[in-house]
DOKOL-877297 format. One line per field, with one value per residue (C-alpha): residue number from 1; x, y, z. Coordinates in nm, 3 decimals. Each point is the difference from the previous one (the first is absolute). Layout:
<pts>
k: c(NUM;...)
east: c(X;...)
north: c(Y;...)
up: c(Z;...)
</pts>
This chain:
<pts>
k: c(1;2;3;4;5;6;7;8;9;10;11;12;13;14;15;16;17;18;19;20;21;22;23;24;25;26;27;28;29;30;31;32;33;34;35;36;37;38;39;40;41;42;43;44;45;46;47;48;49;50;51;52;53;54;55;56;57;58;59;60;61;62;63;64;65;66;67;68;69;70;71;72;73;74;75;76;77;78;79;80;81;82;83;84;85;86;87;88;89;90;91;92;93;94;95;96;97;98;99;100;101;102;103;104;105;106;107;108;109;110;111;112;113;114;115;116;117;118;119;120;121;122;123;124;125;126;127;128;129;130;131;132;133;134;135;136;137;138;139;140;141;142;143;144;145;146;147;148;149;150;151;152;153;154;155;156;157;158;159;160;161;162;163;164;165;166;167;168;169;170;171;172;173;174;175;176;177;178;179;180;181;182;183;184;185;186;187;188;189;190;191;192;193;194;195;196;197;198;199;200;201;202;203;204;205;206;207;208;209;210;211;212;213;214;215;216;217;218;219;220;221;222;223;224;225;226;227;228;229;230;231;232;233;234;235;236;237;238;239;240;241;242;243;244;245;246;247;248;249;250;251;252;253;254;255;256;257;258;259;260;261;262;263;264;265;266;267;268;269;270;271;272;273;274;275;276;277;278;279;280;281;282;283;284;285;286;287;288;289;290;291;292;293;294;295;296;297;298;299;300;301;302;303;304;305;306;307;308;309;310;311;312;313;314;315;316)
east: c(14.135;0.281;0.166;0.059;0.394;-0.061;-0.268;0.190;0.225;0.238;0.109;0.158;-0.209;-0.057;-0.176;-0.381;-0.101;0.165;-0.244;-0.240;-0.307;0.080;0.010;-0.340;0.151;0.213;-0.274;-0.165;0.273;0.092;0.285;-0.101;-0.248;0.320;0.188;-0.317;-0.055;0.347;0.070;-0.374;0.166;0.316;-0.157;-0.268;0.304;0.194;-0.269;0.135;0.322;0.321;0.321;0.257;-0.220;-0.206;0.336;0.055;-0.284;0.182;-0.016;0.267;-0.100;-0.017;0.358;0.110;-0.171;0.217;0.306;-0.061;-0.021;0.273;0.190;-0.074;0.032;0.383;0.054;-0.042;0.299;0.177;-0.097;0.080;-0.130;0.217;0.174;-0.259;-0.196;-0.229;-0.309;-0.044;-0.077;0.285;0.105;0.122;-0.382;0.045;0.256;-0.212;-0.295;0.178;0.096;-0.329;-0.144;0.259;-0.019;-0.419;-0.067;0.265;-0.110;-0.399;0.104;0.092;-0.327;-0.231;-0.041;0.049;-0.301;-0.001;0.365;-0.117;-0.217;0.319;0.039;-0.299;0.034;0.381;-0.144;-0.211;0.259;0.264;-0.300;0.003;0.270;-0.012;0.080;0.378;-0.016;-0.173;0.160;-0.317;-0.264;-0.376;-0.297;-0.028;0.306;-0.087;-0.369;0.295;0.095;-0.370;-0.009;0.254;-0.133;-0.342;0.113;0.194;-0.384;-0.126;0.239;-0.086;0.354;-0.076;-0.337;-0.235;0.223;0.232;-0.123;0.071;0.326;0.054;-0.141;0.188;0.313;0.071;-0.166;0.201;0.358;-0.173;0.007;0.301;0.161;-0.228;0.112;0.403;-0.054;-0.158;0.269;0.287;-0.015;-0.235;-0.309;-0.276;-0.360;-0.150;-0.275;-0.027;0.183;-0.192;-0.371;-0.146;0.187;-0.088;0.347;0.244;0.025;-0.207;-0.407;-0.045;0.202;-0.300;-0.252;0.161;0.179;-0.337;-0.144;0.238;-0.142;-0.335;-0.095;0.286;-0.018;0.320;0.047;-0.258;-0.080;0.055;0.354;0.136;0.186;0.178;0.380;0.097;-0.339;0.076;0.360;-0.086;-0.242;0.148;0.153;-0.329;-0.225;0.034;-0.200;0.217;0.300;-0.082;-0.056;0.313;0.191;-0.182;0.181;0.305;-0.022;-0.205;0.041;-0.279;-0.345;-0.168;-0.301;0.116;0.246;-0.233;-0.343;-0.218;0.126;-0.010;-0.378;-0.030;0.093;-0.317;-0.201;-0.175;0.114;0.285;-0.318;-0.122;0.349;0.114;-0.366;0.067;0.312;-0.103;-0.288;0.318;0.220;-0.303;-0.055;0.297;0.240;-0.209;-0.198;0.355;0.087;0.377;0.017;-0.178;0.149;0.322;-0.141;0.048;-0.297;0.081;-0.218;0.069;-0.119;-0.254;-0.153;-0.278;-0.358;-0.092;-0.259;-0.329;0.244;0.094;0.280;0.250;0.020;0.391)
north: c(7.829;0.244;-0.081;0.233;-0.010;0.099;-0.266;-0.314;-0.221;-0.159;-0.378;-0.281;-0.206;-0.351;-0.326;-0.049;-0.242;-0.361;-0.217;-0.040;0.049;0.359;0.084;0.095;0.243;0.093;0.050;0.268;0.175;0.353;-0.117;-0.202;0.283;0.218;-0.262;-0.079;0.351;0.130;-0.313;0.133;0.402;-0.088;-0.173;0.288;0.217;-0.232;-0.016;0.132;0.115;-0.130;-0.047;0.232;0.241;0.062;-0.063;0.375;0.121;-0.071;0.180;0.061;-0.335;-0.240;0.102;-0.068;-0.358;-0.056;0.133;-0.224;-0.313;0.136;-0.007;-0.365;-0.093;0.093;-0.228;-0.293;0.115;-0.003;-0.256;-0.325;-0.342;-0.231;-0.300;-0.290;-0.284;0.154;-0.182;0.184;0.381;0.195;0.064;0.359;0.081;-0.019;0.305;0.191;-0.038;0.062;0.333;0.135;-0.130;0.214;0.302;0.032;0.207;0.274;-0.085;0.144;0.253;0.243;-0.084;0.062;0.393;0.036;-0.049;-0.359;-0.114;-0.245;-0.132;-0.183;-0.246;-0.101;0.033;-0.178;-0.290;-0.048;0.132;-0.230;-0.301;0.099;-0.137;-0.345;-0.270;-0.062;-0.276;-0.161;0.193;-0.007;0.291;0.006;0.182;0.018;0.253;0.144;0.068;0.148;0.264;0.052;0.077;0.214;0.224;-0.018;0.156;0.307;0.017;-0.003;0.260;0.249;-0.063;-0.132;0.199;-0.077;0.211;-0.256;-0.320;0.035;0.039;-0.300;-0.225;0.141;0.019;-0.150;-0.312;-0.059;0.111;-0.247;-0.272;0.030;-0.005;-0.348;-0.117;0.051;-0.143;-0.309;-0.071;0.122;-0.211;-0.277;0.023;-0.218;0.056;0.025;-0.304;-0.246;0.103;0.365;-0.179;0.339;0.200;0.036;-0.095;-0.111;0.323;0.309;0.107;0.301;0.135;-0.231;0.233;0.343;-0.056;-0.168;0.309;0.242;-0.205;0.091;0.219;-0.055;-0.169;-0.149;-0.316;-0.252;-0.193;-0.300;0.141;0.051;-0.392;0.074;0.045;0.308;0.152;0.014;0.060;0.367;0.085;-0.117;0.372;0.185;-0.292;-0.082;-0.364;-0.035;0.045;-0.328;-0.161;0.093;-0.114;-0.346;-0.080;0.149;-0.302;-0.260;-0.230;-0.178;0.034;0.297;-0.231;-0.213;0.205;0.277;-0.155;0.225;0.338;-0.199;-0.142;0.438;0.109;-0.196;0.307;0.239;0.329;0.134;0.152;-0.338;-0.153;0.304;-0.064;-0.368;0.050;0.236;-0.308;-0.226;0.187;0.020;-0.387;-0.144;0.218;0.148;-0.285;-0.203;-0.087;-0.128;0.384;0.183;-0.181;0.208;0.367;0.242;0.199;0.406;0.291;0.117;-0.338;-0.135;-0.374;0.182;-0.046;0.266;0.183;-0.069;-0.214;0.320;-0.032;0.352;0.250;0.072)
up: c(19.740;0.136;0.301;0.237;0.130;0.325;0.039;-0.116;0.221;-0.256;0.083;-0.170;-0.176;0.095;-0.115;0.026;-0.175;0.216;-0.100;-0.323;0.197;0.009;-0.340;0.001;0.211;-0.204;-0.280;0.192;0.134;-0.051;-0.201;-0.240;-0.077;-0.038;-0.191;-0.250;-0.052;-0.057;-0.304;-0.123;-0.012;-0.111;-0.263;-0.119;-0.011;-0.233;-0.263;-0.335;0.180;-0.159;0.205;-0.235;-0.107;0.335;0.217;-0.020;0.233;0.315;0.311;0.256;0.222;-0.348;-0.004;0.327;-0.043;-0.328;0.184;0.300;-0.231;-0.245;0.395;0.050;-0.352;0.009;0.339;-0.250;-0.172;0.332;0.105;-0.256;-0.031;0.240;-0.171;0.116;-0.202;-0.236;0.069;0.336;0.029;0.088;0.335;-0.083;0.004;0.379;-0.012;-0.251;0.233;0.323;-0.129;-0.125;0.352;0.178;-0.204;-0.070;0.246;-0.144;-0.314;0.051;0.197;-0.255;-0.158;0.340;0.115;0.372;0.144;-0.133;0.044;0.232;-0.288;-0.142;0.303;-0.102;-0.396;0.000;0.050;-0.346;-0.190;0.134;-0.085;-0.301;-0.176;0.131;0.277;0.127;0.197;-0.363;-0.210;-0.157;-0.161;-0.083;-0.008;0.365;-0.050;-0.266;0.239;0.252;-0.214;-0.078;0.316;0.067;-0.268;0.116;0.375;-0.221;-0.138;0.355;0.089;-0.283;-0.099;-0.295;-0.153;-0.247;-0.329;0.111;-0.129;-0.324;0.061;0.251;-0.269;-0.299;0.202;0.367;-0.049;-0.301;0.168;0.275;-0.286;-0.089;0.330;0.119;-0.352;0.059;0.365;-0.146;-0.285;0.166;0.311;-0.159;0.250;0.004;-0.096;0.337;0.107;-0.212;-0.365;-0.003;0.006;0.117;-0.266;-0.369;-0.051;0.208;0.254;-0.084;-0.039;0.031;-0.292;-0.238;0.140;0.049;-0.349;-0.165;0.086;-0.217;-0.253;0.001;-0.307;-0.222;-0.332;-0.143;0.284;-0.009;0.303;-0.215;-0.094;0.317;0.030;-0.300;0.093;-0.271;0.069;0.377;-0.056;-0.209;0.267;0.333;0.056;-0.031;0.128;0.323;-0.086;-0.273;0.177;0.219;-0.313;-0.127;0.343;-0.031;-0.341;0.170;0.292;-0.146;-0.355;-0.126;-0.164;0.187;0.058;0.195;0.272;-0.006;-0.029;0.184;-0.159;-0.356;0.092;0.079;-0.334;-0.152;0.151;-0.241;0.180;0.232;0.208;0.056;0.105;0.239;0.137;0.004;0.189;0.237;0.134;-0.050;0.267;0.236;-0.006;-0.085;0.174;0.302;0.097;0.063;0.383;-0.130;-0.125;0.239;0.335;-0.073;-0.048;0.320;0.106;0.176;0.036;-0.390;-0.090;0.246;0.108;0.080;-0.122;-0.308;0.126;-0.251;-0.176;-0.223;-0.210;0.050;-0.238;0.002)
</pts>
């Protein structure tokens, strides 16, 4: 569906969904058509893809993306970890945050032509969800949804095209990773709701599909393989699945059974088909379906509350 610039009144998004009798709402909206559809693409695009190898088909916006979070990445570093009880996230997260709120809008513009500038009023405000909650201090899939998102309204823009995808799987979502990743060691944030219970691990999802998808079609890592540390360890660079494999023996000690039970219970599955498949129906009803998440995402005219006509999911 292309939008037409001079048709479209940018705005900035707002909360829908108040109450949890509106997530059926919510369900048939344009939006979570958008949302559903974009995970589904991104996906597709991913199969058989490998992050090193297939990282060097990027295009001239897949580059901006990476410099934009290569920008925010380096804030970390100027911005240290205040001297405060460990046990509480750390209240330099605040300072981090306030700047990327305050400089968004700059930060899209040099990815939006002119006849969409106005676009990133409306587009600041997933990419500044995306990376977590300062008054918490505190990151989960709900985020990790707002940078979905933002994404998804580059697609809606025909900023980000089809020959693209590839490229955001094999390259800005994993930059993405490890940005979320330095946030949530370096200033010790929580898992967001109630110790990550809508996350196959404690923060992320939608690296377990996109990265179950690259692979699809390769021989040499067995589903049944993938909780073993040195297996995920010599793979985590070229796997994006493997990677968050690799990051959970980085955080967490203990048998991988037991702090990791639902990606172990995963690995008992015959092919990587049937677990990216798996996944996919996981995010829908598991993530999707969750008023505690949902309450918090903002609605615009990119991404829209309203119904889906015939209930079609878009074809970004």
């Amino acid at each position: 569906r292309r939008m037409a610039a001079e048709d479209v009144q940018f705005v900035v998004p707002r909360r829908e969904v108040t109450d949890a009798s509106l997530m059926e709402a919510w369900t048939a909206s344009q939006a979570h058509s958008d949302i559903v559809g974009l995970v589904k693409a991104f996906s597709d695009a991913a199969k058989g893809k490998t992050c090193k190898k297939d990282a060097e088909s990027t295009s001239k916006t897949t580059d901006l993306l990476v410099d934009l979070l290569s920008t925010i990445d380096k804030w970390i570093d100027e911005i240290p970890p205040i001297d405060q009880p460990q046990r509480f996230g750390n209240k330099a997260f605040r300072s981090w945050y306030d700047r990327l709120e305050k400089n968004a809008v700059v930060l899209i513009d040099s990815l939006l032509p002119d006849k969409y500038k106005d676009a990133s009023k409306e587009t600041a405000v997933y990419l500044s969800g995306g990376f977590g909650n300062a008054t918490r201090i505190d990151y989960g899939t709900g985020h990790e949804l707002s940078f979905a998102a933002f994404l998804c309204c580059l697609c809606k823009l025909r900023i980000l095209r089809e020959e693209d995808f590839v490229s955001i799987v094999c390259t800005v979502v994993p930059k993405y990773l490890d940005v979320v990743r330095r946030l949530q060691s370096t200033y010790n944030m929580e898992p967001a709701g109630s110790q990550g219970v809508w996350g196959l691990d404690d923060f992320q999802f939608l690296p377990y599909i996109w990265g179950s998808a690259q692979l699809i079609g390769q021989a040499k890592i067995e589903p049944k393989s993938f909780p073993d540390p040195t297996v995920a360890h010599i793979h985590a660079v070229d796997y994006m699945f493997m990677g968050c494999i690799d990051f959970i023996y980085k955080m967490k000690t203990g048998p991988f059974s037991e702090h990791s039970s639902i990606l172990y219970s995963i690995s008992s599955l015959a092919t990587w088909t049937k677990i990216n498949q798996g996944l996919v129906k996981m995010y829908k009803g598991e993530v999707l379906t969750k008023f505690p998440i949902i309450q918090h995402f903002p609605f615009g005219t990119l991404l829209s509350f309203d119904r889906t006509p015939q209930k079609k999911t878009l074809k970004i």
